[in-house]
N, C-alpha and C positions, 0 to 999 in steps of 0.2 A: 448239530451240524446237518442231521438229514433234514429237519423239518425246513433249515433255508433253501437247504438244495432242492425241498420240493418247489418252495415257492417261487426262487428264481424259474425254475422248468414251466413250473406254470406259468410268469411272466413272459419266458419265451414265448410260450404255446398261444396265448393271447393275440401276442406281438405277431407269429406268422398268421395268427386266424386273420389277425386285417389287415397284414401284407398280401393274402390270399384275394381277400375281396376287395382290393386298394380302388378300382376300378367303379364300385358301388360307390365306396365311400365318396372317391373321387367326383363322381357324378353327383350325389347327393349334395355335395358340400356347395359344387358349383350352380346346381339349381336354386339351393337356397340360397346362395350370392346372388344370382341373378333376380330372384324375389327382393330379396332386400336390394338394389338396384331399382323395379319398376317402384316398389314404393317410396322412397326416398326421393324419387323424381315427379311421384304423383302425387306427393304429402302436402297441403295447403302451405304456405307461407305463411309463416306468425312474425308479428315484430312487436317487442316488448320492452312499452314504454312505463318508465319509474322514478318516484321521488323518493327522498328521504330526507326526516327531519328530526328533532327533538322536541319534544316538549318541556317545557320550566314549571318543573312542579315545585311547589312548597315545600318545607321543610318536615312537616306533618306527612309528606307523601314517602320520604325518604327511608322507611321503614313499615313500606308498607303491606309487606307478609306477616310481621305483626300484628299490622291493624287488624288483619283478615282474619288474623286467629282469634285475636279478641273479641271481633264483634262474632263470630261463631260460638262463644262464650255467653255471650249477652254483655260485651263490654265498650263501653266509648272510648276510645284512646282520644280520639279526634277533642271529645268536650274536655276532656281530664285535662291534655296538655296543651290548653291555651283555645281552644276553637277554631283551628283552621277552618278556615272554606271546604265546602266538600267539591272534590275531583272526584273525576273517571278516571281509576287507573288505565297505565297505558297495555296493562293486559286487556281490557276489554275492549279495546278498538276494532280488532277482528266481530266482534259478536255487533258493532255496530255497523259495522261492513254488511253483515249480515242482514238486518232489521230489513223491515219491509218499508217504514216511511224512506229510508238513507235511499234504500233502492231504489222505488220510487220517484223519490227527485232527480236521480243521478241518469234514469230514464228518458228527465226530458232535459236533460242537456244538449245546447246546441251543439250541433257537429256539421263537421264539412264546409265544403266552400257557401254552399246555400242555404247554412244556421239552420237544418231541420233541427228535431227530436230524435236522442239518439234511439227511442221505439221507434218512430218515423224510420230511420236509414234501417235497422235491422230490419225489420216486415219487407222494406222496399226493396232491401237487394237478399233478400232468400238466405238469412244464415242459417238455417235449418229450423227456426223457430215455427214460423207458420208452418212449414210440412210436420212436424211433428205434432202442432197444437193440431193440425187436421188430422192426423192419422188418430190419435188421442179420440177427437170428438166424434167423428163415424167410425168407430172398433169398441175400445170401450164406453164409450160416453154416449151409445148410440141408442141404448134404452132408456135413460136418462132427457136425450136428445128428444126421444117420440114423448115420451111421458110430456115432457115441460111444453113440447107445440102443442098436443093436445089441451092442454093445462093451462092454458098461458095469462097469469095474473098478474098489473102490476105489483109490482115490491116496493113498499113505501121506505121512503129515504131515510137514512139513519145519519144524522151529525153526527152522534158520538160512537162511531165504529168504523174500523180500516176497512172496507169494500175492497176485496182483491179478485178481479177474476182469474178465469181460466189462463188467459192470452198473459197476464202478466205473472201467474205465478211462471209460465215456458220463461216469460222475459226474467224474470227473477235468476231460475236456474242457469241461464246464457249466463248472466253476470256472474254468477258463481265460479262459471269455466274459464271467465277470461280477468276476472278481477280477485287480486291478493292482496290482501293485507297483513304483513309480519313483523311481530316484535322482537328486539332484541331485550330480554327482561335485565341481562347486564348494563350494556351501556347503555339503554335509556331510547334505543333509536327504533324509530318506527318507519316500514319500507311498505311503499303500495305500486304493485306494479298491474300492467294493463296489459295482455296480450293479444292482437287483434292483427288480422289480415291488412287493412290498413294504415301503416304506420302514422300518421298525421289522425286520424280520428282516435286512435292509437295513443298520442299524446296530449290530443284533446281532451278524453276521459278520465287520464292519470290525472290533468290538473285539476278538474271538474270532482274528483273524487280526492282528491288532494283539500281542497278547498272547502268541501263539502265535510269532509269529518273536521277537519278542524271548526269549520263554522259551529257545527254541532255542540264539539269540547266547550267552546267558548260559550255559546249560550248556555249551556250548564253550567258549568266553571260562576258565570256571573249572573244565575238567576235571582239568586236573593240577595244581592246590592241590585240587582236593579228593582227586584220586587219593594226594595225599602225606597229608593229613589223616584218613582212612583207615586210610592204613600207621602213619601215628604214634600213632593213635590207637588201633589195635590193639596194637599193641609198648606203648603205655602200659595199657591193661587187664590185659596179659600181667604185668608188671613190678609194678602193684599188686597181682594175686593172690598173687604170688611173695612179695612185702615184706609184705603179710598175715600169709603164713605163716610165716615167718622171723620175725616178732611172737610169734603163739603158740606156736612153737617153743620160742623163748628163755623165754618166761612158764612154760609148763608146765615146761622142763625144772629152774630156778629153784625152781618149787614139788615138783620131785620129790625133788631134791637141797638143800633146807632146813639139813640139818644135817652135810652132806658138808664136809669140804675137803681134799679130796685134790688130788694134781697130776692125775690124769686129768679130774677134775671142773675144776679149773680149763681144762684144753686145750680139751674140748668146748665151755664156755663160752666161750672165748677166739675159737675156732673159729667158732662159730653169731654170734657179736658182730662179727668182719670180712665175715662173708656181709651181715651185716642191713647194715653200715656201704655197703659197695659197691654191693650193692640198693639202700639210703636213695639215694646218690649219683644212680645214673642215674637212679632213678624220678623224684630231684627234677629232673634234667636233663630226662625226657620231659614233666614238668610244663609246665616252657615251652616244649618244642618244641611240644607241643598248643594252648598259648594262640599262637604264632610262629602255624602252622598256620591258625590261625580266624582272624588279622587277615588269612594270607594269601587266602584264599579271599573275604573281604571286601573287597579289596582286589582282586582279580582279577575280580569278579562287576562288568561293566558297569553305567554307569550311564545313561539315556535320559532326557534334556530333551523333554519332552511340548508340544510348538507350537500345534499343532491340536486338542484332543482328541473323540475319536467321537462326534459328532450326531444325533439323528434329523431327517435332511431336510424341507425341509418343501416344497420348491419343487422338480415334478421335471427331470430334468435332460433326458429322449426321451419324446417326439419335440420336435424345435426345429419347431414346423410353422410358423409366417411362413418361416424357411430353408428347409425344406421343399415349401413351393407355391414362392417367388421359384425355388429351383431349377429344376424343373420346368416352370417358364413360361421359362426363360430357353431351356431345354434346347427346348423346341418350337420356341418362337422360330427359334435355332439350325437347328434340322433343317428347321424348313419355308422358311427364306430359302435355305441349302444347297441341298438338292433344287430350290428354282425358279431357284436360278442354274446348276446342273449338267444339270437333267435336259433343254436342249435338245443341249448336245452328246453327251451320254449317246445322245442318240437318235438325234443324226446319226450316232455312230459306230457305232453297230449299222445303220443301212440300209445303210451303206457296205459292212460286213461283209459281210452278206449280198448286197447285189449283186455286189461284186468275189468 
């Protein structure tokens, strides 16, 4: 019983120490109101624009934390049951979000009323990229900077390597801040959204990045039906030139030999008539491996159920300022009842310090 009675007393004692300083607190509470006020009024405008879709994965996809285990194993689920196509699961769509070619392209998407490059409008209206790529290159980059004038060699061209400069890894990272891509690994559904000062370029980019991963899925999804379509498709070009000619072969030599019959003339005939017969055969064989072919590719080429499709925003999404200021006041609040319940022992144990 006593040990509550101490505690209630000391809840008192609390209770009058900031009824005592109310006045502080008071003040405190409303200055950081008043901060969270100018900021929320000075916070840039964001509007966030977003699609969402599914992808139709196969039935081989449908278990596919399995697969992941297995092939961590060293095991093919995929050949074992049946040979599905191979997919990009839809976990890795973020990491393609990511990549440097995705980004890259999604760079020079047109935007705006006058179809620039979305590098184009960012450099041109100052989203902090250029000041930053500038402060970057004269601070740290500025030994570097003298070294390479001094130095200055061409660099011979590489086909087979991603060249990323300076300017685009900044651009890189902007995209990072204003572009999301989220899965839901339950239902299946994947959400990309676009945050951006201006809503219409805004919604421009969602589609463009919308478009752009699925384009992606899809050439993977169907690179080996078309890699076969392709080959068949070339072996059947080859194979009709060939049965062409083994055509006017037979024709002309027919018209040369009109009034022949000899057994030589019969042989060569004979001869040129089992070529065209066995050409006729496979060509007409490559016939349907080519039509086989295009349903396969058609068939391989995913297909995306569209949930969401991309908007122009109309309501923006930053700053939440009522969340904003409430934070802000809470946060003074906080700090100034804090500090007047601390800062008497705070103080006794510095005298004590110092005396002893």
């Amino acid at each position: 019983m006593n040990d509550n009675k101490d505690d209630e007393i000391d809840l008192i004692a609390l209770l009058k120490t900031v009824f005592v300083a109310r006045r502080f607190v008071i003040t405190i509470t409303v200055m950081f109101s008043v901060l969270g006020i100018v900021l929320a009024l000075v916070s840039p405008v964001r509007y966030t624009a977003s699609s969402m879709f599914m992808p139709q994965l196969s039935e081989g996809q449908s278990n596919s934390s399995l697969g992941g285990l297995a092939s961590l194993a060293g095991i093919n689920l995929t050949a074992i049951m049946g040979g599905q196509p191979q997919e990009i699961a839809p976990s890795l769509y973020p990491q393609i979000a990511e990549s440097s070619p995705y980004r890259m392209a999604l760079l020079e998407t047109p935007v705006g009323e006058n179809q620039i490059s979305f590098r184009d409008y960012i450099i041109g209206q100052g989203e902090g990229v250029s000041i930053i790529a500038s402060i970057k290159k004269y601070t740290i980059g500025l030994p570097s900077l003298l070294f390479s004038s001094n130095n200055e060699e061409p660099t011979p061209q590489t086909n087979n390597l991603f060249d990323i400069s300076e300017e685009d890894k900044d651009l890189f990272e902007f995209l990072g801040q204003i572009l999301s891509v989220e899965v839901d690994d339950q239902e299946g559904l994947v959400s990309i959204g676009v945050e951006f000062s201006d809503r219409k370029i805004a919604a421009q980019l969602a589609q463009a990045a919308t478009d752009l991963l699925q384009t992606k899925i899809i050439a993977f999804k169907s690179q080996s039906a078309r890699n076969n379509l392709q080959f068949v498709q070339g072996q059947f070009d080859a194979k009709r030139q060939e049965f062409e000619q083994i055509q006017d072969s037979i024709a002309m030599f027919k018209d040369q030999n009109l009034n022949i019959t000899s057994s030589l003339y019969q042989n060569q005939l004979t001869r040129l008539e089992s070529r065209f017969t066995v050409t006729s055969s496979v060509f007409q064989g490559l016939v349907g491996q080519v039509e086989q072919a295009k349903i396969q590719v058609n068939k391989d080429t995913p297909i995306f159920m569209i949930i969401e499709p991309v908007s122009v925003p109309l309501k923006r999404s930053k700053p939440q300022r009522t969340m904003m200021v409430i934070i802000w006041t809470f946060l003074g609040g906080v700090i100034a009842v804090g500090w007047t319940l601390v800062k008497a022992p705070v103080f006794q144990i510095l005298e004590e310090l110092k005396s002893s």
